[in-house]
N, CA, C and O atoms as a MOPAC input file, in Angstrom:
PM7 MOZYME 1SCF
protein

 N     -5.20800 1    10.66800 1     5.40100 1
 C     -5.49400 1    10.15600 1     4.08800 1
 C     -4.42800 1    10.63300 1     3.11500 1
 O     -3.76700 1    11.66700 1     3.20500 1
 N     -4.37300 1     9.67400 1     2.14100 1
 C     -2.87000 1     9.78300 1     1.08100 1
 C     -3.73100 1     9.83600 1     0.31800 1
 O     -4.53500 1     8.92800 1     0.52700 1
 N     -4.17600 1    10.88200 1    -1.05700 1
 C     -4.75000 1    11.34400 1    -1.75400 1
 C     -3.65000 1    10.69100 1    -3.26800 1
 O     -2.42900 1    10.81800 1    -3.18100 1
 N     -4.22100 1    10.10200 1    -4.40900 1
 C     -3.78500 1     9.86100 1    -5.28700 1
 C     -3.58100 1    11.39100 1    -6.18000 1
 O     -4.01100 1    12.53100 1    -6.00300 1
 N     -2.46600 1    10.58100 1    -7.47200 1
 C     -2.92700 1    11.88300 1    -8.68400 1
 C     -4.47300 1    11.74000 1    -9.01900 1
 O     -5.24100 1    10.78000 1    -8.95400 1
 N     -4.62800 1    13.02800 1    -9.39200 1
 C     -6.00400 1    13.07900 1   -10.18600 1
 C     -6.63800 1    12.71600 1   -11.24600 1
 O     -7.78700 1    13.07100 1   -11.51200 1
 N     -5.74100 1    11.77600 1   -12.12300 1
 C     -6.07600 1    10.56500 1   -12.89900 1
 C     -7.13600 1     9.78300 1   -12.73400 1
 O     -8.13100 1     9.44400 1   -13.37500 1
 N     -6.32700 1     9.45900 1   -11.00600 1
 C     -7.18600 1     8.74400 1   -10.50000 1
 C     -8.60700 1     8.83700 1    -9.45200 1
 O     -9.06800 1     8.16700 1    -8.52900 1
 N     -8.93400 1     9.94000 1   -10.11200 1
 C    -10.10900 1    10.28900 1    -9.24900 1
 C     -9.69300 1    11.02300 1    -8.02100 1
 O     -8.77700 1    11.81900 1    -7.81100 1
 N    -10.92000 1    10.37300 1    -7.04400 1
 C    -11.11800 1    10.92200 1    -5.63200 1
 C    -10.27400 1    10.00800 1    -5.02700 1
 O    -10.08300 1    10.31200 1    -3.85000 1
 N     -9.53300 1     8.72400 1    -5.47600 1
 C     -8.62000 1     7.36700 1    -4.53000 1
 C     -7.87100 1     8.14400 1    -3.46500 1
 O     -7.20100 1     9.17600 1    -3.51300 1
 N     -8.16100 1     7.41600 1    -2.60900 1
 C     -6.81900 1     7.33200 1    -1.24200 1
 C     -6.77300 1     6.58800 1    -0.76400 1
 O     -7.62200 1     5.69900 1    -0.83200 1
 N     -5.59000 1     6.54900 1     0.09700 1
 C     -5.04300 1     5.34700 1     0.84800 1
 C     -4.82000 1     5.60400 1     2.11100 1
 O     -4.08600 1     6.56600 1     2.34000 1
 N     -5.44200 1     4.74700 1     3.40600 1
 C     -5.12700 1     5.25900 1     4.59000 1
 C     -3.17100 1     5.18900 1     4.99500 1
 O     -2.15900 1     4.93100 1     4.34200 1
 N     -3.48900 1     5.59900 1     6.47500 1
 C     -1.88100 1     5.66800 1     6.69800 1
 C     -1.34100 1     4.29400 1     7.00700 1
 O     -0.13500 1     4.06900 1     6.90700 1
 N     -2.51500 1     3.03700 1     7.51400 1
 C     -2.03400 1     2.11300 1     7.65800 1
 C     -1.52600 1     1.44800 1     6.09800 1
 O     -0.48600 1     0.92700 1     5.69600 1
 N     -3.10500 1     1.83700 1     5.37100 1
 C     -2.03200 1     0.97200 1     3.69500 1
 C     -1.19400 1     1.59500 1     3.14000 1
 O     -0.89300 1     1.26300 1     1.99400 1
 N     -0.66600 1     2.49500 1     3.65200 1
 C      0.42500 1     3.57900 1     2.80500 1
 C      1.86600 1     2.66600 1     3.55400 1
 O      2.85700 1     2.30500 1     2.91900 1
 N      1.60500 1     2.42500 1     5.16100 1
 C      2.49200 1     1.62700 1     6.18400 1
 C      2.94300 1     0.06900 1     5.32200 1
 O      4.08900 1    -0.29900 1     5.06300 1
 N      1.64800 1    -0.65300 1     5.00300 1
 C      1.83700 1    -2.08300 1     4.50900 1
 C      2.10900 1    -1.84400 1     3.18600 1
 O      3.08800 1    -2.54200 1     2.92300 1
 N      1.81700 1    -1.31700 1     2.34700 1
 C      2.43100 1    -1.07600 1     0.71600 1
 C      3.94800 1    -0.52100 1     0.54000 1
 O      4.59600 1    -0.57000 1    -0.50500 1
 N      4.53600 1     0.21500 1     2.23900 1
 C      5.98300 1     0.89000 1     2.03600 1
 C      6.73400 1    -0.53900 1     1.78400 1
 O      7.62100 1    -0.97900 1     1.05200 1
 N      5.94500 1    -0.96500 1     2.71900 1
 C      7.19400 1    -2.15500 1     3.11800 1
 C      7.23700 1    -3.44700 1     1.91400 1
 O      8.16500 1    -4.12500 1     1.47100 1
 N      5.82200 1    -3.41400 1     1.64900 1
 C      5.17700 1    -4.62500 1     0.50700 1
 C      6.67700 1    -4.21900 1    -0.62900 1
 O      7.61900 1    -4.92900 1    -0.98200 1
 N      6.33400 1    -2.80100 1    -0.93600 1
 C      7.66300 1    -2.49700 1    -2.22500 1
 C      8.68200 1    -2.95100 1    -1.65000 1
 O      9.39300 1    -3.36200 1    -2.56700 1
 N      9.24900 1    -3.15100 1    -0.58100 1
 C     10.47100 1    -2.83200 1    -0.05700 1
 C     10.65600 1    -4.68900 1    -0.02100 1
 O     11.66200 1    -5.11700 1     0.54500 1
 N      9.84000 1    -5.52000 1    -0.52400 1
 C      9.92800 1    -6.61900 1    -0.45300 1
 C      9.79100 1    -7.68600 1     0.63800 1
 O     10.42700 1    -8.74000 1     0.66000 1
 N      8.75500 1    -7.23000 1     1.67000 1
 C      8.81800 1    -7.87300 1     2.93300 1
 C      7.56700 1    -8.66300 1     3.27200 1
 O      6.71100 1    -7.79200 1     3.42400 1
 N      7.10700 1    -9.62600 1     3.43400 1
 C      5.91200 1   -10.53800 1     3.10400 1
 C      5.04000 1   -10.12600 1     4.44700 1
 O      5.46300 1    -9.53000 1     5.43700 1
 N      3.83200 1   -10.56500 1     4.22400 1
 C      3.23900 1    -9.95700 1     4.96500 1
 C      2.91300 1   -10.19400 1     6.37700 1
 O      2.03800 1    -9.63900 1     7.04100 1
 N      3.90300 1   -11.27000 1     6.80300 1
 C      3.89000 1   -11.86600 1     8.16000 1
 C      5.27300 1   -10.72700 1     8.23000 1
 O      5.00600 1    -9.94800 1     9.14400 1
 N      6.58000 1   -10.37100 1     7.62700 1
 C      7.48100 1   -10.08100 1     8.27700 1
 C      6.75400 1    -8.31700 1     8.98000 1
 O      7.03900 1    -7.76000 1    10.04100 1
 N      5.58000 1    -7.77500 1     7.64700 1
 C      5.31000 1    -6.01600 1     8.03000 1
 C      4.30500 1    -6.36000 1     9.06300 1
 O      3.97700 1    -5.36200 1     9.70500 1
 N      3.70000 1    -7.46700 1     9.43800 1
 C      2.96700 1    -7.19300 1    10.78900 1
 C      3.99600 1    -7.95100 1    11.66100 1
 O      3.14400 1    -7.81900 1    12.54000 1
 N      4.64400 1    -8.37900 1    12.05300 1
 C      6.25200 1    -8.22300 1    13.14500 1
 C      6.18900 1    -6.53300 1    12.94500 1
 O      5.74100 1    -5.92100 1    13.91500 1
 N      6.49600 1    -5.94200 1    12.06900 1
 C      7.10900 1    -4.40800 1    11.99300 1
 C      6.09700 1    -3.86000 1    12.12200 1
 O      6.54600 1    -2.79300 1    12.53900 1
 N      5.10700 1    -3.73000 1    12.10200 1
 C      3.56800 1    -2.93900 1    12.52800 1
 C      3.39300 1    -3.06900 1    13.86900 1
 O      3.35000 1    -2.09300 1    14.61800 1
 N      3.27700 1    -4.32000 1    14.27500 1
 C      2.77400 1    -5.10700 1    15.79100 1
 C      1.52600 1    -5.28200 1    15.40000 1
 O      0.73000 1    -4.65200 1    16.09600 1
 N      0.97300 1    -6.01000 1    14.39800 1
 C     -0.20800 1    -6.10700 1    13.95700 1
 C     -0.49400 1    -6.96200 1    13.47000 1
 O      0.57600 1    -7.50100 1    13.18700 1
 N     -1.60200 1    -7.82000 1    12.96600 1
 C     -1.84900 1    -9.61600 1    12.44700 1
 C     -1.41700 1    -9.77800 1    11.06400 1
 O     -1.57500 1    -8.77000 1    10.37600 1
 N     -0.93700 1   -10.74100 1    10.51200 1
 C     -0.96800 1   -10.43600 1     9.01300 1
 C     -1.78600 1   -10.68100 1     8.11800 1
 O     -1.62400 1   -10.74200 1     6.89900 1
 N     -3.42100 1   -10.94000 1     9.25700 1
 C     -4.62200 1   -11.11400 1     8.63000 1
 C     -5.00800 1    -9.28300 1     8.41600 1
 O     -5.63700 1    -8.91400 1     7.42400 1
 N     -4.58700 1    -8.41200 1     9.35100 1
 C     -4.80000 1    -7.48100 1     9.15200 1
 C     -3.48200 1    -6.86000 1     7.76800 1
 O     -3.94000 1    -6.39500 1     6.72400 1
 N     -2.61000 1    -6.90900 1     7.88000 1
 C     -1.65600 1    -6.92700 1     6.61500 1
 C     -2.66700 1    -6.95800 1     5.64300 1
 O     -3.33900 1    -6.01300 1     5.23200 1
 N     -2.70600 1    -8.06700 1     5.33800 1
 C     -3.40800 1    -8.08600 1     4.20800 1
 C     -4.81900 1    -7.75300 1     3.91000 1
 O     -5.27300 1    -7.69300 1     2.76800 1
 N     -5.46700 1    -7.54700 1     4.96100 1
 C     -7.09200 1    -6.68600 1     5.07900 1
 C     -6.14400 1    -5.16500 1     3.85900 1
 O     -6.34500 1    -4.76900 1     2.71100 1
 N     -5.30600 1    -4.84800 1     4.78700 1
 C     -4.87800 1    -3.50100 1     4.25400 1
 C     -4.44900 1    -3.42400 1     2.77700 1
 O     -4.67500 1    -2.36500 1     2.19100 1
 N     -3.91400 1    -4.32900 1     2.18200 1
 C     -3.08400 1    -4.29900 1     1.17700 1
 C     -4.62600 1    -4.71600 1     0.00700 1
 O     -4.81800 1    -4.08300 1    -1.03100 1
 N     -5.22400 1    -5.45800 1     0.31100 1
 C     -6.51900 1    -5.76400 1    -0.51700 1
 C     -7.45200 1    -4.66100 1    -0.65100 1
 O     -7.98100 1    -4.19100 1    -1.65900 1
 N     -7.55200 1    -4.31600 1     0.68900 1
 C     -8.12000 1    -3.11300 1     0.43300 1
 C     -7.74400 1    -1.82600 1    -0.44700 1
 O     -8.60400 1    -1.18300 1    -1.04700 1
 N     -6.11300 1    -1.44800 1    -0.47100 1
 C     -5.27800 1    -0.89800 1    -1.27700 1
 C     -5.95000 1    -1.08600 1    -2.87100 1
 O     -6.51500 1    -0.27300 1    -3.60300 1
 N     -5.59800 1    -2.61700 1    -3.05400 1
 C     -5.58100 1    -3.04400 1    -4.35400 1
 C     -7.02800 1    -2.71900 1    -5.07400 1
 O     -7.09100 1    -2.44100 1    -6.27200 1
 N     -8.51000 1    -2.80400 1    -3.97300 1
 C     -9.71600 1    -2.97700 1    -4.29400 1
 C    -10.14000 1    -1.20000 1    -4.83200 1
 O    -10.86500 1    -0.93100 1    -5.78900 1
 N     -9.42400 1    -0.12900 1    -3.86700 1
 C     -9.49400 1     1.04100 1    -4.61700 1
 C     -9.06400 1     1.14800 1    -5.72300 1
 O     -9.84200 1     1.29700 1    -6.66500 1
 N     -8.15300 1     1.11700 1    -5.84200 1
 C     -6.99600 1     0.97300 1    -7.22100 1
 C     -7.52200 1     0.11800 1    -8.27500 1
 O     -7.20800 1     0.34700 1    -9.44300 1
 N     -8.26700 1    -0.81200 1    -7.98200 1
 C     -9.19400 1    -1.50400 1    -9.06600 1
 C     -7.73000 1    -2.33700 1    -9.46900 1
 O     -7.32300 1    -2.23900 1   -10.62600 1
 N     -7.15800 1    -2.95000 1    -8.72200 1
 C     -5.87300 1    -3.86800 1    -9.40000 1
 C     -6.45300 1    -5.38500 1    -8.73200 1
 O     -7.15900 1    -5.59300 1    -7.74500 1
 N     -5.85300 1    -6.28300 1    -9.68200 1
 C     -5.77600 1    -7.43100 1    -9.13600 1
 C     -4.82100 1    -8.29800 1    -8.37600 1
 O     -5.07900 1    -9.15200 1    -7.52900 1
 N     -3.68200 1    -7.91200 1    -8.84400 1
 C     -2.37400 1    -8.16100 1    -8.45400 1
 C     -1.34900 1    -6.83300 1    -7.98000 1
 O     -1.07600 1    -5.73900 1    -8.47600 1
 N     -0.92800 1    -7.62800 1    -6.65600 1
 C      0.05400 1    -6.57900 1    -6.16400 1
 C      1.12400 1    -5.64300 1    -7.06900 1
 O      1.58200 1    -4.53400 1    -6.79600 1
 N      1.34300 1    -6.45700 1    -8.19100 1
 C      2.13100 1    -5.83000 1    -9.38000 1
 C      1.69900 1    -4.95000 1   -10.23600 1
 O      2.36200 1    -4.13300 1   -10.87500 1
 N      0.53300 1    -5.13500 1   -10.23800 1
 C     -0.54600 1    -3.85100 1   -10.72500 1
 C     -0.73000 1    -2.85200 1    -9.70800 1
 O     -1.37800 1    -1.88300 1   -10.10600 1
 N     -0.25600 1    -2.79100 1    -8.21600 1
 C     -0.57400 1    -1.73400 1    -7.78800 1
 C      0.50800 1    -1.02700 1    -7.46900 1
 O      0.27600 1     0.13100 1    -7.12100 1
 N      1.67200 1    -1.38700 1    -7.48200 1
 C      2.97300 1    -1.24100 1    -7.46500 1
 C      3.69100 1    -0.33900 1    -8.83300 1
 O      4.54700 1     0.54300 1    -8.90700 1
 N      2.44200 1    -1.42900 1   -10.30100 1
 C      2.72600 1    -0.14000 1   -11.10200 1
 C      1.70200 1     1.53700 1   -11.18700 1
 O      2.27100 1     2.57200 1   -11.53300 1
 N      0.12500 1     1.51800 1   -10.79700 1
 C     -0.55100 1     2.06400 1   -10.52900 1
 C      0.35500 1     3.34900 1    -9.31900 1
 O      0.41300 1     4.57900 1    -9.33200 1
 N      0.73400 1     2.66400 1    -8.71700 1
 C      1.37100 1     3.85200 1    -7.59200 1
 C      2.36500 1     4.53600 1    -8.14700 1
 O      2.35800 1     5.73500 1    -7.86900 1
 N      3.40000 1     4.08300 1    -8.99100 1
 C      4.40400 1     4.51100 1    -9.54800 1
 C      3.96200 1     5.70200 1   -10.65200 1
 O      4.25300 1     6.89700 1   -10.70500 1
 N      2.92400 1     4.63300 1   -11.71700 1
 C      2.49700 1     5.93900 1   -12.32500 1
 C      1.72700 1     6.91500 1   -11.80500 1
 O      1.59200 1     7.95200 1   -12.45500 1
 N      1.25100 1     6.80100 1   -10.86900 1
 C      0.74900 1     8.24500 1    -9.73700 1
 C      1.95600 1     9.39000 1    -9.86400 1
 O      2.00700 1    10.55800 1   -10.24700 1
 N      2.63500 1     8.68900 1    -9.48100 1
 C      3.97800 1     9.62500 1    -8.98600 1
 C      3.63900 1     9.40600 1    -6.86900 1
 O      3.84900 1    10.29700 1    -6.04500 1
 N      3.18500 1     8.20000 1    -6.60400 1
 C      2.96100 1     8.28800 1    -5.36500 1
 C      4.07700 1     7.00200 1    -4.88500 1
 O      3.96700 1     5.78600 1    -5.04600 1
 N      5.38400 1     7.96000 1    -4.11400 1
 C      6.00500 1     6.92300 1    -3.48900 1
 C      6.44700 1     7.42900 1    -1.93500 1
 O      6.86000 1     8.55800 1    -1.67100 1
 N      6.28100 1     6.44400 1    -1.07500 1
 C      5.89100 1     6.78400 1     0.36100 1
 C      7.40000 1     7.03300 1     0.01000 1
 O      8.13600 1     6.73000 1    -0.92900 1
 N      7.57900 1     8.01900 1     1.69800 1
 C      8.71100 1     8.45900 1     2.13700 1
 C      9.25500 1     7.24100 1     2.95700 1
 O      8.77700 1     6.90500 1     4.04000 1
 N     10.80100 1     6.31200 1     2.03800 1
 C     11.17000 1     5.33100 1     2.59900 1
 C     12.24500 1     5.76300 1     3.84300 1
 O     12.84600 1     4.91400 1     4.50300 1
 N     12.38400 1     7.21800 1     4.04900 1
 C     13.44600 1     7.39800 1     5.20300 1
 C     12.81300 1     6.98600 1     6.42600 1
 O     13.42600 1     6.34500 1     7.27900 1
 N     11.44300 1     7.37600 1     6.56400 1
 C     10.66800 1     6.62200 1     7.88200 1
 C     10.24400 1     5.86000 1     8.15500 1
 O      9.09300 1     5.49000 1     7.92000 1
 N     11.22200 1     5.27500 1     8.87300 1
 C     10.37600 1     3.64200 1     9.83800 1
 C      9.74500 1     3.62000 1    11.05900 1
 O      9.29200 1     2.56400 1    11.50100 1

């Protein structure tokens, strides 16, 4: 579990949506991060909604800024 700032409460994010949100920033749609997962991109996006539904965002751009102002940015050296 990826534990938010404490702003935001008790929020976390598993390791799979921490996996689909690296790549989501990194600009990669969600058929290309399940190719790079080995995973459906019905599940992709199970993950990324689910992301958004903690976070109380509606749009991916809201969670993109939500994470930022965390100070929560995955470690992009690991693929």
């Amino acid at each position: 579990k990826f534990y938010l700032n404490s702003d935001m409460g008790n929020e976390y994010l598993t390791r799979k949506e921490v996996e689909c949100l690296k790549w989501c920033i990194q600009g990669k749609s969600a058929e290309e991060i399940a190719l790079i997962l080995n995973i459906s991109k019905r599940t992709v996006e199970a993950h990324i909604e689910s992301a958004k539904q903690k976070l109380h965002c509606y749009k991916q751009f809201q969670l993109g800024y939500k994470l930022a102002l965390s100070g929560f940015f995955p470690d992009f050296s690991e693929t």
